[in-house]
C-alpha positions as CSV (number, residue, x, y, z in Angstrom):
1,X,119.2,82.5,68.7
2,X,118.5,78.9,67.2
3,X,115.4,77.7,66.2
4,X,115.9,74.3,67.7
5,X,116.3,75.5,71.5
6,X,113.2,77.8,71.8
7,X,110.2,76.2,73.4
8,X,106.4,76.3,72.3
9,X,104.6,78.2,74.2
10,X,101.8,76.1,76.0
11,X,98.1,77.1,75.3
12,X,94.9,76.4,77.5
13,X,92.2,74.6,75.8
14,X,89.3,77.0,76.7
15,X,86.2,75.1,76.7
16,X,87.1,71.6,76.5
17,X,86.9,68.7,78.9
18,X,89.5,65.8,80.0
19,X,88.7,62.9,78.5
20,X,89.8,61.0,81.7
21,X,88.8,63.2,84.8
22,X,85.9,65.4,82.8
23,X,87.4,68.8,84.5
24,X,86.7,71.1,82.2
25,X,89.3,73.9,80.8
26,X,92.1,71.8,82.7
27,X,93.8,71.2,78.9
28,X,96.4,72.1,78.0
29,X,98.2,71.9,74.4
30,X,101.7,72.7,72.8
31,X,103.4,71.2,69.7
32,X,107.0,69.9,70.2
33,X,109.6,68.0,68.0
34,X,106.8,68.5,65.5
35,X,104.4,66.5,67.5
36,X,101.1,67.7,68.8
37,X,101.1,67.3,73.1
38,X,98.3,67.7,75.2
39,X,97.8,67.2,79.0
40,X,95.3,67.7,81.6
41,X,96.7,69.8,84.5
42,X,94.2,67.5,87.2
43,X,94.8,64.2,86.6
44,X,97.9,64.1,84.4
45,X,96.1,63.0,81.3
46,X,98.7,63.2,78.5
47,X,97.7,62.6,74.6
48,X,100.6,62.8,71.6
49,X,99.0,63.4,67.6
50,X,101.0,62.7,64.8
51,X,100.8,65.5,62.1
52,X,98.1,65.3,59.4
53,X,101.0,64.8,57.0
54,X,102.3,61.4,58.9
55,X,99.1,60.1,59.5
56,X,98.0,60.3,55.6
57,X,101.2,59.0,54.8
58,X,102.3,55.2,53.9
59,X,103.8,55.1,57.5
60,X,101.3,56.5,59.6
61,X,100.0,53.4,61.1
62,X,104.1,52.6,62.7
63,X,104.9,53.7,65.8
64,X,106.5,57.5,65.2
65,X,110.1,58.5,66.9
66,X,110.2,61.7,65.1
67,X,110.2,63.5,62.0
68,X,113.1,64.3,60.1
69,X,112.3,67.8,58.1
70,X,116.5,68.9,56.3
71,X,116.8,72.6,56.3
């Protein structure tokens, strides 16, 4: 199986609260391409996180595309 076709498996936020709508436990948050995704299930809120390591870099402050990570 190859690594690169397997999808993260979406996780429920339990406890926390859309910052747009204010449901609560309608989060819901999954990591792809090596970017943190999160998205509210009511309203279609949708957040993207860079990963501590891009933010702390030189280049965190650019606008990300992806990450290149050689095997």
């Amino acid at each position: 199986m190859n690594s690169n076709n397997v999808k993260s498996k979406k996780r429920f936020i339990a406890g926390a609260s859309c910052p747009s709508c204010k449901a609560q436990d309608t989060l819901r948050w999954w990591i792809e391409n090596n970017i943190e995704l999160v998205e509210c299930v009511e309203c279609d809120y949708h957040e993207q996180r860079k990963p501590k390591s891009v933010e702390s870099s030189e280049h965190g402050s650019d606008q990300m595309i992806g990450i290149f990570k050689p095997e």
